[in-house]
N, C-alpha and C positions, 0 to 999 in steps of 0.2 A: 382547534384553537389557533393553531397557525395562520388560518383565513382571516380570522378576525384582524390579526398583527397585518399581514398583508394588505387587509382592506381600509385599515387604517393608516398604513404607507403612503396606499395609493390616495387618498384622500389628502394627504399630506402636502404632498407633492401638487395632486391640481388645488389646493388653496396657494400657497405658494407660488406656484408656478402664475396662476391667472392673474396674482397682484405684480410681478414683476414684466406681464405682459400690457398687464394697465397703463403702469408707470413710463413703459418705455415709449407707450403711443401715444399718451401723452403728453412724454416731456418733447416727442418730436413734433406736435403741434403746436405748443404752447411756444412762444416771444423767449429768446433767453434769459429775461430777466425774472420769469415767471414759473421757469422750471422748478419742479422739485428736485433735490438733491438726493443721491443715491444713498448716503449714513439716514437719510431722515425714514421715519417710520411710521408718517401717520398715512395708515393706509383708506382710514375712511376720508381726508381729504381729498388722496385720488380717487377714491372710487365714487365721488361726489364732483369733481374734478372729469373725471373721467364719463359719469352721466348726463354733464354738461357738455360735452365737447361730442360723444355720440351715442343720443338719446335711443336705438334704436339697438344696443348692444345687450345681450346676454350677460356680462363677464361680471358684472359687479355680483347679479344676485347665483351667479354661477360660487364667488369668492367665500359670498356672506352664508349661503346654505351649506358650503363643504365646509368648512370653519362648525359650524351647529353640527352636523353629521359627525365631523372629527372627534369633537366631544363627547357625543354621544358614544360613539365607537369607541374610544377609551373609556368609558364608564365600563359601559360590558364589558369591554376585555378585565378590568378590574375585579367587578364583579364574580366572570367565571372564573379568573386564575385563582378567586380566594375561596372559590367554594371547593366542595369534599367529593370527591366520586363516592358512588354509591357500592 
């Protein structure tokens, strides 16, 4: 049971982590006037943002499948923490 907690960490963590590596390469392409703001939260504008600026990148669909995985891996863990050993 602990793998699941862990694997859902680590999932955590690279959704996380790959939006704030988004934002940061794109705010340093982008004009100042254009940046996003670090309080702001829409991360599908960066990551749309960010498919525009470089079309040839991993990281968006890297963000949006660990995000669906995360979930998914809190379901199970829910799941098994609620069930009965035999």
């Amino acid at each position: 049971m602990v793998v699941y907690w862990v694997a859902l960490a680590f999932f955590a963590v690279v959704t996380n982590s790959s939006g704030v590596v988004m934002k940061v390469r794109v705010n340093d392409t982008l004009p100042q006037s254009e940046r996003f703001s670090w309080w702001n939260r829409d991360a599908r504008g960066v990551s749309r943002k960010y498919r525009q600026l470089f079309p040839d990148s991993y990281l968006p669909d890297v963000e949006r499948y660990s995000f669906w995985l995360f979930l998914v891996m809190l379901a199970a863990c829910v799941i098994a923490s609620l069930q009965k050993p035999n």
